[in-house]
TIDREN-717870 format. One record per residue: residue number from 1; x, z, y of N, C-alpha, C, CB in turn. Coordinates in nm, 3 decimals, padded with zeros to 5 digits. Each point is the difference from the previous one (the first is absolute). Last residue first. Glycine has a CB too. Layout:
BEGIN
+-----+---------+---------+---------+---------+---------+---------+---------+---------+---------+---------+---------+---------+
|   n |     n.X |     n.Z |     n.Y |    ca.X |    ca.Z |    ca.Y |     c.X |     c.Z |     c.Y |    cb.X |    cb.Z |    cb.Y |
+-----+---------+---------+---------+---------+---------+---------+---------+---------+---------+---------+---------+---------+
| NUM |       X |       Z |       Y |       X |       Z |       Y |       X |       Z |       Y |       X |       Z |       Y |
...
+-----+---------+---------+---------+---------+---------+---------+---------+---------+---------+---------+---------+---------+
***
This chain:
BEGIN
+-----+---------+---------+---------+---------+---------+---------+---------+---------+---------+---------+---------+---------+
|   n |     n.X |     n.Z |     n.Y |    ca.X |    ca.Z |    ca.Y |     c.X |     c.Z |     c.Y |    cb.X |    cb.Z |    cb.Y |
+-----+---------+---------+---------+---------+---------+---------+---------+---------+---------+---------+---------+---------+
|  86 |  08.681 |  06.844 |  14.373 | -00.099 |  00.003 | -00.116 | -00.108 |  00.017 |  00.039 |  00.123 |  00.070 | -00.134 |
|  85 |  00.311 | -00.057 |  00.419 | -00.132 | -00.135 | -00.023 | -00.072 | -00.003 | -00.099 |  00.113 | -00.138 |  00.085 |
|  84 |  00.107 |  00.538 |  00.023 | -00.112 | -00.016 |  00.086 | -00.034 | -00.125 | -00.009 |  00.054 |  00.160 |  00.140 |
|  83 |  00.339 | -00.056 | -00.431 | -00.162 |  00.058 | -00.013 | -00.127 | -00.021 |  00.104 |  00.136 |  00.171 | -00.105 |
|  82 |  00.334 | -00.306 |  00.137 | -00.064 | -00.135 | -00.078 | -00.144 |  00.106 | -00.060 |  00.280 | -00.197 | -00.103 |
|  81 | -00.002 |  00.377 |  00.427 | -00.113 | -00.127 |  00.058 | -00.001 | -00.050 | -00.095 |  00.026 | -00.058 |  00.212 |
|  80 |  00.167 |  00.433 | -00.322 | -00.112 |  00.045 |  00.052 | -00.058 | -00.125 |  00.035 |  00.072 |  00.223 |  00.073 |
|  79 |  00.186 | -00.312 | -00.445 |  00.081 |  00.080 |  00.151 | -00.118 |  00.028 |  00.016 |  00.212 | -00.109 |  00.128 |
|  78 | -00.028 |  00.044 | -00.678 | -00.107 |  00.014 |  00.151 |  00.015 |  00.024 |  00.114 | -00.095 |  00.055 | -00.107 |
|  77 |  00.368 | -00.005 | -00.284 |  00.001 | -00.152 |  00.041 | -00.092 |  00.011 |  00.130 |  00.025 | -00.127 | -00.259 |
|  76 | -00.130 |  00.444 | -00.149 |  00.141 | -00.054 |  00.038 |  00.011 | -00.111 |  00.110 |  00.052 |  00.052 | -00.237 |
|  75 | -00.455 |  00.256 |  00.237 |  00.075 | -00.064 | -00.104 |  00.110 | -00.062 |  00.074 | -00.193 | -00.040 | -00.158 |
|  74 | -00.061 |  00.465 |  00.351 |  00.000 | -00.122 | -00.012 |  00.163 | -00.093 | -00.099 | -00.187 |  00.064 |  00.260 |
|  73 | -00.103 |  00.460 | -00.091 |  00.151 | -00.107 | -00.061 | -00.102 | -00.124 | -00.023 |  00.212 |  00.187 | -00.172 |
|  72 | -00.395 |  00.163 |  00.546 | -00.031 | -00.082 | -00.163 |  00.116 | -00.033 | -00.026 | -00.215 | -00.113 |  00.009 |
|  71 |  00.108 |  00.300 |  00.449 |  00.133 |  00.072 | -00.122 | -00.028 | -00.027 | -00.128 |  00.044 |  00.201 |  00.119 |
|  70 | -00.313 | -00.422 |  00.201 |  00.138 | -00.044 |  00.047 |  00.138 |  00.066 | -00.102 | -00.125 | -00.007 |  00.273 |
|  69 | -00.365 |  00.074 | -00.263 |  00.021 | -00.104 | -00.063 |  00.135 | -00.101 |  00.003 | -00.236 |  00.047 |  00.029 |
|  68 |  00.055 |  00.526 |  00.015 |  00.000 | -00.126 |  00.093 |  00.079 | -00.136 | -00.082 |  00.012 |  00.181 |  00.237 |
|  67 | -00.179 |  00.272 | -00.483 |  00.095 | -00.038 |  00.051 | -00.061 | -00.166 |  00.089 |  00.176 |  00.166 | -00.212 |
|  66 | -00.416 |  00.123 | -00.139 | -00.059 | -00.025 |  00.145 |  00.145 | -00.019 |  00.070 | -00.253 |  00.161 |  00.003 |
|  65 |  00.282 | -00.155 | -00.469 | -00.084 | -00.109 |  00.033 | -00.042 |  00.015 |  00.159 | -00.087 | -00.017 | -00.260 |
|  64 |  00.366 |  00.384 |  00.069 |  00.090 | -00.141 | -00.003 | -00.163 | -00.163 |  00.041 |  00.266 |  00.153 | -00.284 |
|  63 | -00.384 |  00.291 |  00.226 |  00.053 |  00.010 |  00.150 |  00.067 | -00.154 | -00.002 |  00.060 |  00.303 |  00.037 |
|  62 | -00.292 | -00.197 | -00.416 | -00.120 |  00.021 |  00.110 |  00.137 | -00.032 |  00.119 | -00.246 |  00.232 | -00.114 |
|  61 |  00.454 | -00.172 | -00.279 | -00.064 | -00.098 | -00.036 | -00.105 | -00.080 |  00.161 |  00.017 |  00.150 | -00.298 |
|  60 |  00.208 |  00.331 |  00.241 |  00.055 | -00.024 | -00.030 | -00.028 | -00.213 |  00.072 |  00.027 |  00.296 | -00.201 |
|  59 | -00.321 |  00.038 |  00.045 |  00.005 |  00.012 |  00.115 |  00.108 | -00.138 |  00.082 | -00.065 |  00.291 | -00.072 |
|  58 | -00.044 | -00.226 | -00.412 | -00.099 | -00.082 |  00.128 |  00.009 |  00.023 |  00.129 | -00.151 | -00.001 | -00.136 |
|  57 |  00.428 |  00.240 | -00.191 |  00.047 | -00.136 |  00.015 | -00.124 | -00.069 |  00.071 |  00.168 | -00.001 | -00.218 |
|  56 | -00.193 |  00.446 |  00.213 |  00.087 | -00.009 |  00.107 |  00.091 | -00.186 | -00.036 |  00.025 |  00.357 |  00.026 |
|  55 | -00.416 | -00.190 | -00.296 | -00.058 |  00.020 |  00.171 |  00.178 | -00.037 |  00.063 | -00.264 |  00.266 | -00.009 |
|  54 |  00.302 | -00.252 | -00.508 | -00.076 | -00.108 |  00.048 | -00.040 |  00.040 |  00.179 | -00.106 | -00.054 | -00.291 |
|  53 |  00.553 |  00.148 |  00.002 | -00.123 |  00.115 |  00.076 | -00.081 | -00.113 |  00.092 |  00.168 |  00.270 |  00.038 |
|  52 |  00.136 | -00.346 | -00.507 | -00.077 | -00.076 |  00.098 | -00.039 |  00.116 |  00.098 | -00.094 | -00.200 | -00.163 |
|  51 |  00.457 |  00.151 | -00.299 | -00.107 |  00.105 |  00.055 | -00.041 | -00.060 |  00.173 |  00.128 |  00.247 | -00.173 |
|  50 |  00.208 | -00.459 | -00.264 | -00.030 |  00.007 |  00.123 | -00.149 |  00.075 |  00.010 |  00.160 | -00.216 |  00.048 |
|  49 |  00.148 |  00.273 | -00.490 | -00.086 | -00.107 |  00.055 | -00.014 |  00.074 |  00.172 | -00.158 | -00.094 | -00.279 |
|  48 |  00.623 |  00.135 | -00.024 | -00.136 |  00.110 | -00.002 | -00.064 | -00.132 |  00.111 |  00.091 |  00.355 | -00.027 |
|  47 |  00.346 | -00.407 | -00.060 | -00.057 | -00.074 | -00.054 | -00.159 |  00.062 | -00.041 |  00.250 | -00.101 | -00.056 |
|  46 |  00.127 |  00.328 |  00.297 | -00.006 | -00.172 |  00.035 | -00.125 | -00.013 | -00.076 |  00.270 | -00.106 |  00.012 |
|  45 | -00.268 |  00.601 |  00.013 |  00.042 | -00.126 | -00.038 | -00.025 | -00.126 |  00.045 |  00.001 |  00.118 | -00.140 |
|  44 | -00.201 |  00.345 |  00.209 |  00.151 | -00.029 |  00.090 |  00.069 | -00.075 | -00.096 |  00.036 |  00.221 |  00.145 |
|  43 | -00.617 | -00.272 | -00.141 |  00.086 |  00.122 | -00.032 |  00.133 | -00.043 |  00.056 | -00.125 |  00.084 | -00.221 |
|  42 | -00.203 | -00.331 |  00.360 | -00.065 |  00.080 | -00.098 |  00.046 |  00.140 | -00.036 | -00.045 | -00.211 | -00.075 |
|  41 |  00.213 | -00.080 |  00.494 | -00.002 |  00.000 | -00.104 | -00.080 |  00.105 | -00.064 |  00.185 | -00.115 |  00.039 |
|  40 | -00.308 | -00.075 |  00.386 |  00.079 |  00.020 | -00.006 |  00.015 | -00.011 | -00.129 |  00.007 |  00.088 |  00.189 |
|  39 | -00.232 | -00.277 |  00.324 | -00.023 |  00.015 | -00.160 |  00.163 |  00.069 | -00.028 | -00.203 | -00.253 | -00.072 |
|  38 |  00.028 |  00.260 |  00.484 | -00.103 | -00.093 | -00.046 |  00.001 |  00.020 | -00.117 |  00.009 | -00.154 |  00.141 |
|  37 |  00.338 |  00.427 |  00.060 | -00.123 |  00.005 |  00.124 | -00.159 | -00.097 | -00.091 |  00.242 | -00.028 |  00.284 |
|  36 |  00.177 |  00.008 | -00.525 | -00.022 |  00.188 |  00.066 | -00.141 | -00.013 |  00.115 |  00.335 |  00.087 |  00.015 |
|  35 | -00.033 | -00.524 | -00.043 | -00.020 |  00.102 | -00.094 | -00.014 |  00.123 |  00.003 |  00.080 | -00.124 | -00.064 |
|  34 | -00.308 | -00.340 |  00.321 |  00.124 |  00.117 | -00.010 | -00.033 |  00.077 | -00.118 |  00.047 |  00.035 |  00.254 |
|  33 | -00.274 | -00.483 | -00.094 | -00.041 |  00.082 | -00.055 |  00.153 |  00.078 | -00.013 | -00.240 | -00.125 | -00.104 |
|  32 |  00.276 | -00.285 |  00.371 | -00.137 |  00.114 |  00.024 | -00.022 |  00.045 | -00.093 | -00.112 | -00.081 |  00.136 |
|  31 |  00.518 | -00.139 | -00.236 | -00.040 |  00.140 |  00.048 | -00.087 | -00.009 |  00.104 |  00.200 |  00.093 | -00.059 |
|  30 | -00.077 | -00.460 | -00.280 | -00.030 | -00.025 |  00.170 |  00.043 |  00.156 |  00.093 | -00.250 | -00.195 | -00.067 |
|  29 |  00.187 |  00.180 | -00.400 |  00.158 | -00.014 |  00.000 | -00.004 | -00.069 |  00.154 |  00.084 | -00.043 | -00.301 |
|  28 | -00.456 |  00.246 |  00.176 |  00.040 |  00.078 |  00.012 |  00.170 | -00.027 |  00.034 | -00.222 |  00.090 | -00.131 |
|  27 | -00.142 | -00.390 |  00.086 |  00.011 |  00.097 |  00.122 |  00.078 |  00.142 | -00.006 | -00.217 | -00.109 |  00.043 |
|  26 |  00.208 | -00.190 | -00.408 |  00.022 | -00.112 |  00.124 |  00.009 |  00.093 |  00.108 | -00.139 | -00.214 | -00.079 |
|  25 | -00.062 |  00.418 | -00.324 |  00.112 | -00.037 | -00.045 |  00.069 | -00.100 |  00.161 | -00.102 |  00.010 | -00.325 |
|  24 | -00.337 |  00.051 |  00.313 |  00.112 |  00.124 |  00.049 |  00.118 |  00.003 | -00.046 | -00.151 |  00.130 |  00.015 |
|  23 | -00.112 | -00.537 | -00.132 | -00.015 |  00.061 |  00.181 |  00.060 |  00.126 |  00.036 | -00.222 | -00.094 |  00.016 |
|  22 |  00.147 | -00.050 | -00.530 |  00.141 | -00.051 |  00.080 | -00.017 |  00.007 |  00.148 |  00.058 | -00.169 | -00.182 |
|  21 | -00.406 |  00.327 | -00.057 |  00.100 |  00.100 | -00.013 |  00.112 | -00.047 |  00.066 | -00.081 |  00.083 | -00.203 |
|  20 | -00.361 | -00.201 |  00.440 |  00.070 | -00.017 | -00.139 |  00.115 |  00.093 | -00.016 | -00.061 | -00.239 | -00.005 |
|  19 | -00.388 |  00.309 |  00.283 |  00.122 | -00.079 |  00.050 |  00.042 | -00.017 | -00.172 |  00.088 |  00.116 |  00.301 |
|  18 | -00.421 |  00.196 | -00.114 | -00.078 | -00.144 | -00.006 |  00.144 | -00.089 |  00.011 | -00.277 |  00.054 |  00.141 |
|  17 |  00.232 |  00.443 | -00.138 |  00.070 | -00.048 |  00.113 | -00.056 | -00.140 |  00.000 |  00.218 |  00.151 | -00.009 |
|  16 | -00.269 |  00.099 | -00.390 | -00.037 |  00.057 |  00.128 | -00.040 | -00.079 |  00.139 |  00.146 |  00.156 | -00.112 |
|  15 |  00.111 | -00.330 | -00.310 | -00.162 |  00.006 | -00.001 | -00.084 |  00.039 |  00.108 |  00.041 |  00.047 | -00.202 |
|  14 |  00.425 |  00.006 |  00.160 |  00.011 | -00.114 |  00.033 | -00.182 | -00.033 |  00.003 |  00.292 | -00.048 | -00.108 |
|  13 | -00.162 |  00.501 | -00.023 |  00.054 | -00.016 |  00.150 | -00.035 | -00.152 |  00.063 |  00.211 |  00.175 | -00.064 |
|  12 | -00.249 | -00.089 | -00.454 | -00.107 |  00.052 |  00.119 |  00.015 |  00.044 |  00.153 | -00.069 |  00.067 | -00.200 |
|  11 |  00.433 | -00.257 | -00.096 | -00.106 | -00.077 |  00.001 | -00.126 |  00.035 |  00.055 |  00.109 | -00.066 | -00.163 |
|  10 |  00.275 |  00.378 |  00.195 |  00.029 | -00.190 |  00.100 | -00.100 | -00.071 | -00.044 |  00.261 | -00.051 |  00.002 |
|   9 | -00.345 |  00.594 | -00.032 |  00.101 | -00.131 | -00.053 | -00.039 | -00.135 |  00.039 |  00.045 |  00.124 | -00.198 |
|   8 | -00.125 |  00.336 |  00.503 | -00.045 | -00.081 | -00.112 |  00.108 | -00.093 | -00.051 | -00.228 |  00.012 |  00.089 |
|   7 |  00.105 |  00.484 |  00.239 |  00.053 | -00.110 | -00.061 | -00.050 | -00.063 | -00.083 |  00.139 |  00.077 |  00.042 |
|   6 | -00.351 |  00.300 |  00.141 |  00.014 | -00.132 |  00.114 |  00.056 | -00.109 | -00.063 |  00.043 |  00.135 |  00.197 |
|   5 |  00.000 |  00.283 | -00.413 | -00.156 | -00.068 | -00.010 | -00.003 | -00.112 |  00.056 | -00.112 |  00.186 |  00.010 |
|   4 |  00.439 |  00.133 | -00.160 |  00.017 | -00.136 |  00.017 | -00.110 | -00.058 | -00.004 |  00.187 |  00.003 | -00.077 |
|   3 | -00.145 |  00.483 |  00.096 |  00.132 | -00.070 |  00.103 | -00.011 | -00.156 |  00.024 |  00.176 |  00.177 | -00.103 |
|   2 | -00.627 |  00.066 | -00.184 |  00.161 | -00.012 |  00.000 |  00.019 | -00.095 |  00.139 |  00.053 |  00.008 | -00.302 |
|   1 | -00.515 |  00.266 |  00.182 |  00.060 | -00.124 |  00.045 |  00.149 |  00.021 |  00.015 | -00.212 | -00.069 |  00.117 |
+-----+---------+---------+---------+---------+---------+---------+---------+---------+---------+---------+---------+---------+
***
C-alpha cells in the first residue's frame, strides 16, 4: 500500500463523500476544505489534478454540519428576525 492510499481524485472523492464535484470546488474556495490538510496537488504543478484525503474531508464535512444554527451563513439580506418568522 503506497503513501497515497488515503488519497483520491476529485471525482472519486466527490463519489465518496455523496456530494458533487462542484461542492468541493465551493468548499474549498469557502476554505472548509484547506490545503495540505484535505486536499493537495498530484504532483508540484499548478495544473496537476487535486488529490482528496477522503476521512479527514468527512471529518472535515461532519463538524461543519454539527455547528449551532446561529454559525450557519445566511443569505444576503437576512436578519435573524426575518428567519425566526419562517
Amino acid at each position: 500500500m503506497g503513501s497515497t492510499s488515503c488519497w483520491s481524485v476529485q471525482r472519486q472523492a466527490a463519489d465518496s463523500l455523496g456530494i458533487s464535484e462542484r461542492t468541493l470546488h465551493r468548499w474549498r474556495a469557502a476554505g472548509l476544505l484547506k490545503p495540505g490538510e484535505h486536499y493537495r496537488r498530484k504532483f508540484p504543478n499548478p495544473n496537476s489534478p487535486l488529490l482528496y484525503h477522503l476521512e479527514r474531508c468527512e471529518q472535515a464535512m461532519n463538524h461543519a454540519c454539527a455547528r449551532p444554527w446561529q454559525q450557519l451563513e445566511r443569505a444576503p439580506g437576512q436578519s435573524r428576525e426575518t428567519l425566526k418568522r419562517h
